[in-house]
C-alpha positions as CSV (number, residue, x, y, z in Angstrom):
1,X,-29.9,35.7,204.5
2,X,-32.8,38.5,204.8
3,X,-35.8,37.0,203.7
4,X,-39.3,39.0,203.3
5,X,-42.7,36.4,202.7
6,X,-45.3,38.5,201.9
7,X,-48.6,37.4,203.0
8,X,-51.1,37.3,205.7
9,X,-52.5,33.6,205.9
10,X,-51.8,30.5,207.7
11,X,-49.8,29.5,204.3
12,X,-47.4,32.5,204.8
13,X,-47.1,31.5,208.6
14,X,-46.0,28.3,208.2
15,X,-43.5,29.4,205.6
16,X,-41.8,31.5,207.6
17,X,-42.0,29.0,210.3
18,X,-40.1,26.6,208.3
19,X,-37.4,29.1,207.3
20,X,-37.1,30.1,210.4
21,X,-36.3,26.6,211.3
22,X,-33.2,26.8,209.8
23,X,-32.3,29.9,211.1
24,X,-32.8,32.7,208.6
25,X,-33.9,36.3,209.6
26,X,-37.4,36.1,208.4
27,X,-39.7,39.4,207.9
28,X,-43.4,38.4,207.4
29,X,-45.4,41.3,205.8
30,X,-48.2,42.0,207.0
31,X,-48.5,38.8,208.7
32,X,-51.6,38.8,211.0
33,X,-52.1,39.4,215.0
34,X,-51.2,35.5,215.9
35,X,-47.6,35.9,214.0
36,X,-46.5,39.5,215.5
37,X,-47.4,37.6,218.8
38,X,-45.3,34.6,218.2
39,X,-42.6,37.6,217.4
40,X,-42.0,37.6,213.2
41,X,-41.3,41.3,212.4
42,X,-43.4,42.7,209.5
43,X,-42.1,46.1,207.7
44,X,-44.3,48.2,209.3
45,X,-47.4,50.7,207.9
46,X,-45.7,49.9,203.8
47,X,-48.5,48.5,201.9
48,X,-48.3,49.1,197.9
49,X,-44.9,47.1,196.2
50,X,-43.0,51.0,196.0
51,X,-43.3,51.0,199.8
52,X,-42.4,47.4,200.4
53,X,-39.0,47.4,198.1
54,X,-37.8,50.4,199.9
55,X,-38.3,49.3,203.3
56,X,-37.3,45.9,201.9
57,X,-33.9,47.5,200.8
58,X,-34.0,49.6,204.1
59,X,-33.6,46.2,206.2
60,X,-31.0,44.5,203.6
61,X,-33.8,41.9,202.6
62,X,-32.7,39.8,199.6
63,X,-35.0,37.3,199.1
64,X,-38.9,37.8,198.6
65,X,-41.3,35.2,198.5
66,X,-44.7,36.0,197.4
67,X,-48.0,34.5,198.5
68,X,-51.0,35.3,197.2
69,X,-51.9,35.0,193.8
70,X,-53.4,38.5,193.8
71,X,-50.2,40.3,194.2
72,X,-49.0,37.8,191.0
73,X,-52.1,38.9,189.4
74,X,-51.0,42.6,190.0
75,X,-47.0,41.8,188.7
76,X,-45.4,42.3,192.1
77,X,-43.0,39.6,191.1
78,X,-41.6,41.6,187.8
79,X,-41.5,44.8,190.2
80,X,-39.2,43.3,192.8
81,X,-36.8,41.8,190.4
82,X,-36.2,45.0,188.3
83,X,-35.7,46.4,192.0
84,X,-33.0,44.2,192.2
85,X,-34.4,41.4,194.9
86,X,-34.5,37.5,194.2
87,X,-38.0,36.6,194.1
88,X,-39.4,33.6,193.9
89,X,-43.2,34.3,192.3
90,X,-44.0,34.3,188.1
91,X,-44.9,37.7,186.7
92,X,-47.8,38.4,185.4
93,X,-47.4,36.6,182.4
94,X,-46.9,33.2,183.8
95,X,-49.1,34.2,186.7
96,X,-52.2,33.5,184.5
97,X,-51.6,29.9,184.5
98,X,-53.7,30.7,187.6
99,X,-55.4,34.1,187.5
100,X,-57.1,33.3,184.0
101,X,-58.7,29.8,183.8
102,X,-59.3,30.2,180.0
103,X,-55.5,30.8,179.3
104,X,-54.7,28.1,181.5
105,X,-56.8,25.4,179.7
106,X,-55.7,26.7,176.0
107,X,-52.6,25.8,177.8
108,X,-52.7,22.9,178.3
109,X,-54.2,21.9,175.2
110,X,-50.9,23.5,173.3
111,X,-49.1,21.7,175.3
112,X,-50.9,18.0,175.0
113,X,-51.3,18.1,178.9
114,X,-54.6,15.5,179.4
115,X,-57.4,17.4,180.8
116,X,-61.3,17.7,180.5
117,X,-62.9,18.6,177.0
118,X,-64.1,22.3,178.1
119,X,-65.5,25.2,176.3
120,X,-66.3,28.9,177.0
121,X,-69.2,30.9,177.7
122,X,-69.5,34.7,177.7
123,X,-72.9,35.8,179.0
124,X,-76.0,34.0,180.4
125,X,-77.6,34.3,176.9
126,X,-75.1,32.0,175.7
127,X,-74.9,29.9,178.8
128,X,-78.6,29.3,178.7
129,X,-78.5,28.4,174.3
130,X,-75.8,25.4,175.3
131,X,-76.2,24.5,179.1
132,X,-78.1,21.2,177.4
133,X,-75.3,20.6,174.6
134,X,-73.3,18.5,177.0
135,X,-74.4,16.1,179.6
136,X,-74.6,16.6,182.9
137,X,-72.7,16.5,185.7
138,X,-70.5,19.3,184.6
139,X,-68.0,21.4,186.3
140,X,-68.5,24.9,186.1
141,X,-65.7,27.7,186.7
142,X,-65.3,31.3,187.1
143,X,-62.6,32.9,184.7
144,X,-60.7,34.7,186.9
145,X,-59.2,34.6,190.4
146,X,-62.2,33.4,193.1
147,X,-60.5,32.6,196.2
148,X,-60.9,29.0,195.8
149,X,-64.7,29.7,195.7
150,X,-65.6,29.9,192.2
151,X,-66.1,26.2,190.7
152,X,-69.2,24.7,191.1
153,X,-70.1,20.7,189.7
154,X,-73.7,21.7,188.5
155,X,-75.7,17.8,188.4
156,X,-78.6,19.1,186.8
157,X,-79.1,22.5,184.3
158,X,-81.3,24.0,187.5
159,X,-78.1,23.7,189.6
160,X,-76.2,25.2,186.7
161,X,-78.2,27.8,186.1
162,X,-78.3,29.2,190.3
163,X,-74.2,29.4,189.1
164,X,-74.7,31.1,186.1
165,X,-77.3,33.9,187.5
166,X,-75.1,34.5,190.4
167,X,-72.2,35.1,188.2
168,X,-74.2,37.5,185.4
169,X,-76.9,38.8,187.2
170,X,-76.0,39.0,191.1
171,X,-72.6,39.8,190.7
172,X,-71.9,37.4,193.2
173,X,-68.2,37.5,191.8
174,X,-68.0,41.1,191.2
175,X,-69.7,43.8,188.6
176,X,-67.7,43.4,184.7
177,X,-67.1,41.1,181.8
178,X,-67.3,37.3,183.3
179,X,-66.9,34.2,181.5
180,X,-67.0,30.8,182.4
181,X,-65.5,27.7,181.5
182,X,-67.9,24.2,181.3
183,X,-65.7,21.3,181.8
184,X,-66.6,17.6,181.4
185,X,-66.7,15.8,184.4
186,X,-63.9,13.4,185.4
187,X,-64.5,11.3,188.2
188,X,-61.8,10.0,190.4
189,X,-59.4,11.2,193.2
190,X,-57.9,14.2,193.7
191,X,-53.8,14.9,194.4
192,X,-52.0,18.2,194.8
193,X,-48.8,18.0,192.9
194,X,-46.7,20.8,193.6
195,X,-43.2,21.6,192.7
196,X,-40.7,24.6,192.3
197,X,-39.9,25.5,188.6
198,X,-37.8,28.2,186.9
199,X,-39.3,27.6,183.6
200,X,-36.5,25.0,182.2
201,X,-36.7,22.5,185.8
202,X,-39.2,21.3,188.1
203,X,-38.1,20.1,191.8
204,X,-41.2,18.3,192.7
205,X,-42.2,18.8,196.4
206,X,-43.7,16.1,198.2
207,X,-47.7,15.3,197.4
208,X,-51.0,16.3,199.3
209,X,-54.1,16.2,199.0
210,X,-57.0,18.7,199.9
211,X,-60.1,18.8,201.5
212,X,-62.1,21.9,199.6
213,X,-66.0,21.2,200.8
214,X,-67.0,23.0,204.2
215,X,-68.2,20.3,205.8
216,X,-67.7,16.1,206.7
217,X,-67.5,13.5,203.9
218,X,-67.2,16.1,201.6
219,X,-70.9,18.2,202.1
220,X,-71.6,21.9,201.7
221,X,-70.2,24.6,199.2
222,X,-66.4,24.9,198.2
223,X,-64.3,26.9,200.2
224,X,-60.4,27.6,200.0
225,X,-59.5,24.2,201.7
226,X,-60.5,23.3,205.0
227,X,-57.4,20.8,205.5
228,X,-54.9,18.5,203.8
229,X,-52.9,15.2,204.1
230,X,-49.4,14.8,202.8
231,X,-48.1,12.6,201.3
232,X,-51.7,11.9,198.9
233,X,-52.5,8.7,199.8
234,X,-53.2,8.8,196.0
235,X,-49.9,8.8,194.6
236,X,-47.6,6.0,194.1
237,X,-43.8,5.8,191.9
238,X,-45.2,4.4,188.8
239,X,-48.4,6.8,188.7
240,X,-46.0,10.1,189.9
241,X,-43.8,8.7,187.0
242,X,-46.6,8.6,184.6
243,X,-46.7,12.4,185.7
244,X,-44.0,13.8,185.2
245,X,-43.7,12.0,181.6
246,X,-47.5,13.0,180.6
247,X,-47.3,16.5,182.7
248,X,-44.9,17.8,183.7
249,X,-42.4,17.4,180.7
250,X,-44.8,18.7,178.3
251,X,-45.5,21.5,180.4
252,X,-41.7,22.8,180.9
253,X,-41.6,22.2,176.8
254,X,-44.6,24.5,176.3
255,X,-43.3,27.0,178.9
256,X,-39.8,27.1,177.1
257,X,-41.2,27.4,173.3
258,X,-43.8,30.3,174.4
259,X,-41.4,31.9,176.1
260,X,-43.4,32.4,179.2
261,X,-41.5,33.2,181.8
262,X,-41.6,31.2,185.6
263,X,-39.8,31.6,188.6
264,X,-41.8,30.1,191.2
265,X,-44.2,27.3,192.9
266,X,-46.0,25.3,189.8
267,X,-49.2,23.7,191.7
268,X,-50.3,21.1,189.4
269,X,-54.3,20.0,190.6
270,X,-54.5,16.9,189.1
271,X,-57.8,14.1,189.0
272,X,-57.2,10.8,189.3
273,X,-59.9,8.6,186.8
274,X,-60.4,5.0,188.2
275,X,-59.0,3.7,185.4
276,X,-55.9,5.7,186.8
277,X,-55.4,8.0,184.7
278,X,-54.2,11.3,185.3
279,X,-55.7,14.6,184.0
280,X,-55.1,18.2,185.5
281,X,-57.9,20.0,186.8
282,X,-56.2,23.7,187.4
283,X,-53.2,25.6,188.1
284,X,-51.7,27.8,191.0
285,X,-48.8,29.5,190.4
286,X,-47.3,29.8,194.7
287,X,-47.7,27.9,197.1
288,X,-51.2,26.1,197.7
289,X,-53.3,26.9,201.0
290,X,-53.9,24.5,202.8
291,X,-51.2,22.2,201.1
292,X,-48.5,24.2,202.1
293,X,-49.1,23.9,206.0
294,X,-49.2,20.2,205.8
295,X,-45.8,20.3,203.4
296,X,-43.9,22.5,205.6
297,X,-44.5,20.1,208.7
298,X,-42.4,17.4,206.2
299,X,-39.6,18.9,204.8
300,X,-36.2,18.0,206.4
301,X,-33.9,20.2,204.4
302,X,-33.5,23.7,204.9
303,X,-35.5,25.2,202.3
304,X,-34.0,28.5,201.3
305,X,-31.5,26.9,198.9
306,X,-33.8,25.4,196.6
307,X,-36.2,29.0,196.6
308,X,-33.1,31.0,195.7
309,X,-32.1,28.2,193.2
310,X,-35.4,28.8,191.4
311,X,-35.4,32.8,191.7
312,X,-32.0,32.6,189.8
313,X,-33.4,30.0,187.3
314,X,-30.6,27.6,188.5
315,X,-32.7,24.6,189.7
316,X,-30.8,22.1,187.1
317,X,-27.9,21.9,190.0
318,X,-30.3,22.2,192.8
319,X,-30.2,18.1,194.8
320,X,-33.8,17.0,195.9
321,X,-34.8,18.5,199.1
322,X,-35.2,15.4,202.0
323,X,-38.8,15.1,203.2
324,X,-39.6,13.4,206.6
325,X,-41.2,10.0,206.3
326,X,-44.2,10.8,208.2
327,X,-47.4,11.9,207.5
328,X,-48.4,15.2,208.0
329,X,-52.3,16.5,208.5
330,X,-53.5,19.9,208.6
331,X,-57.0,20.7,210.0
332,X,-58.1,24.0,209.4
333,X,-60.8,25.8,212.4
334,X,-63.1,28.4,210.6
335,X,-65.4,30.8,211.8
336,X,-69.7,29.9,212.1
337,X,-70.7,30.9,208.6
338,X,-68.1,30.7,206.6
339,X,-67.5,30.6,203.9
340,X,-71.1,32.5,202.6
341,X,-71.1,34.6,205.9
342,X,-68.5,33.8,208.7
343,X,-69.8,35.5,212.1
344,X,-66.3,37.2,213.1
345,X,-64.9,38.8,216.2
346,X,-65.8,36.5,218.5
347,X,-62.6,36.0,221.2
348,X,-59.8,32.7,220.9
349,X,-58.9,30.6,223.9
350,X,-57.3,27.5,224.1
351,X,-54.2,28.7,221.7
352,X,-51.1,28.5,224.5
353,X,-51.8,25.0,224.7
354,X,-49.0,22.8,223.4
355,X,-48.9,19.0,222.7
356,X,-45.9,17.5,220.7
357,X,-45.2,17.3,216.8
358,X,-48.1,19.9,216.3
359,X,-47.7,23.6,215.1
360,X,-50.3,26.4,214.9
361,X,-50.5,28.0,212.0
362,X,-52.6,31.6,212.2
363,X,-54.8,33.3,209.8
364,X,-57.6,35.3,210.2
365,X,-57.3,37.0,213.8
366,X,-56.8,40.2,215.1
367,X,-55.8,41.5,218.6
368,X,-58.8,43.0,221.0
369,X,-58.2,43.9,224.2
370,X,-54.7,42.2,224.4
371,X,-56.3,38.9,223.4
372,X,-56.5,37.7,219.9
373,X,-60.3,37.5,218.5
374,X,-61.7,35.7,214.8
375,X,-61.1,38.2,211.8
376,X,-61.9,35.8,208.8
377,X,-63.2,32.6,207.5
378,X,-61.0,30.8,208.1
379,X,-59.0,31.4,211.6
380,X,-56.5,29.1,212.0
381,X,-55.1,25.9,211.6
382,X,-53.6,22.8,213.4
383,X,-50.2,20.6,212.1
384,X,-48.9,17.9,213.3
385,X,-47.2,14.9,212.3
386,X,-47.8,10.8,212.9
387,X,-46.2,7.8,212.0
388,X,-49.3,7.0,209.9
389,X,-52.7,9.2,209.2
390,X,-54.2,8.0,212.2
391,X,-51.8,8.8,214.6
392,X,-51.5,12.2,212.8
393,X,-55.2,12.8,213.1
394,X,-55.7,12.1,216.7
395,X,-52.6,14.5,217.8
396,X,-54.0,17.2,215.7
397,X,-57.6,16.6,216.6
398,X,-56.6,16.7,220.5
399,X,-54.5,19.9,220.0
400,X,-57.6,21.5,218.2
401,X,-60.1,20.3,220.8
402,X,-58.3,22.5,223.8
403,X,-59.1,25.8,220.8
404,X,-62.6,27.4,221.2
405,X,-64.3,30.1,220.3
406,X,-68.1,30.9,220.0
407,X,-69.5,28.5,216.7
408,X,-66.3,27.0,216.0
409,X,-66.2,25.0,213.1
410,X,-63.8,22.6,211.8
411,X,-63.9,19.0,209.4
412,X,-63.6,15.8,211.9
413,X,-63.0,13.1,208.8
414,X,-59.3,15.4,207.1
415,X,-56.9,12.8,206.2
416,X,-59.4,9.9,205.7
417,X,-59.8,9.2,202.1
């Protein structure tokens, strides 16, 4: 089977990898300069959907898998499938369990998912009448899609108000209508609990857990993920069971009786309490990033099946996909700066080097000169698989060692939690 993944990241890459595994002709649109060298075929100069389905259709593609959650946000999903092609990827609809924050927690709270007391503000002059209603520490979020960026756990209402004034006044998040959601604060750990659904079943994939703050032992702003473990160390059978009765049934039920329709990756961000209780903290609605590098490295079974099982909404007779019974970490290498202001273009070396059970993944590079150069935050990323944590770590830590380039930056402590 033709497949198409559309994306540019590390998370695209090491989808396609995995297909690829199992020996499917994979197109990866656009991809980035790292993938084209490894040899995955994008669809050339096609950038808007129109393009993309007819070259799609040109090359006999008939699956598309969608990455970002900005091309959900813009209904790419709905597109494709009246154009005929399997997609796995909600429309636009469903996408908002992700793109909308607000509609995601009213969500939940029609369903009777547990989750953080919350409520809503609409401008700073109604931030700054209630910032003392509730105590503090609270977590603030951006409505809206931020690239991972936009949460923010204010401790005091001088740290909530630097959010607040960047969002309304500085447009730190974009000129227009913002509104953010204050959430009670719900200590614990954190898991990643992602599965495929087609609005009736949920396949879970195996568990992983993230680590979102730039630098070691968790310092420094938020950023898209700068590595992950799987499986979470977090998760055991009776707490994933607990889950799936507390979560994920009720959220299938609510999906079914609104009629929202889902054909796609359900990512379920849940907190752990340390009374161990479970309670989601967001939504994604594809694949997460960096989750999905570290899952990919696990998964035994050709995965193609199950994707086209959930594009046709036929998961119900779908068997559970086999998962390799080590663990997998994923250590992601970002530019200086990032993620306020990465220092880019600087030349990659190191990145021919090969050590077993580890996989590069690329993201943001581009070719200079015939040699590939940083392009974004975050560059790239290194796999690779252990019996344990620890001897994942140190294979992927001595892979990324022999990787430079000027101010490279990457977490030494991913995987110990």
């Amino acid at each position: 089977m033709k497949v198409l993944v559309l994306g540019s990241g590390a998370r695209e890459h090491s989808i396609a990898w995995k297909l690829k595994q199992s020996n499917h002709d994979i197109f990866l649109h656009p991809g980035n300069a790292g993938t084209i060298k490894l040899g995955f075929c994008n669809l050339g100069q096609v950038s808007d959907k129109e393009q993309i389905a007819l070259e799609a259709k040109r090359k006999n593609i008939e699956t598309i898998i969608i990455g970002p959650e900005a091309l959900l946000a813009q209904d790419y999903a709905s597109y494709f499938r009246k154009m005929g092609f399997l997609v796995l990827g909600p429309g636009k609809e469903g996408a908002q369990l992700e793109t909308s924050k607000i509609f995601a927690k009213q969500f939940m709270v029609r369903a009777g998912v547990p989750t953080a007391q919350y409520a809503i503000h609409s401008s700073l002059q109604d931030f700054k009448r209630d910032i003392d209603i509730r105590p503090f520490p609270k977590v603030l979020k951006l409505d809206g899609l931020a690239a991972g960026k936009g949460v923010v756990i204010a401790k005091d209402s001088a740290h909530a108000l630097i959010f607040a004034e960047q969002v309304w006044n500085q447009n730190i998040f974009g000129k227009g209508h913002h509104q953010v959601i204050e959430e009670e604060f719900i200590s614990g750990v954190e898991l990643s609990y992602l599965g495929l659904c087609d609005g009736t079943s949920f396949i879970p994939l195996s568990s992983s857990t993230d680590f979102k703050r730039v630098f070691d032992h968790d310092k420094g702003p938020n950023t898209g993920g700068m590595g992950a473990i799987s499986p979470s160390p977090h998760l055991n059978a009776e707490l994933e069971a607990r889950i799936k009765k507390t979560i994920v049934k009720p959220i299938l039920e609510a999906l079914e009786r609104e009629k929202l329709e889902f054909h796609g990756v359900l990512y379920i961000g849940i907190m752990i309490s340390p009374e161990g209780n479970p309670y989601v903290l967001e939504f994604n609605t594809r694949f997460g990033d960096p989750e999905t590098q570290s899952l990919m490295m696990r998964i035994e079974s050709d995965l193609l099946p199950a994707l086209v099982a959930t594009a046709k909404g036929k998961l119900n007779s779908t068997p559970p996909l086999a998962w390799k019974k080590e663990t997998a970490i994923y250590v992601v290498a970002a530019s200086p700066g990032y993620p306020e202001k990465p220092e880019l273009g600087e030349p990659i070396s190191g990145i021919d080097s090969q050590t077993g059970e580890t996989e590069l993944f690329f993201a943001g590079v581009e070719l200079k000169n015939n040699k590939l150069h940083t392009s974004g935050g975050r560059v790239l990323g290194v796999g690779a698989l252990g019996r344990d944590a620890s001897e994942a770590r140190k294979k992927a830590y001595f892979r990324l060692q022999k990787i430079s380039w000027p101010g490279i930056h990457f977490r030494t402590d991913i995987g110990i939690t």
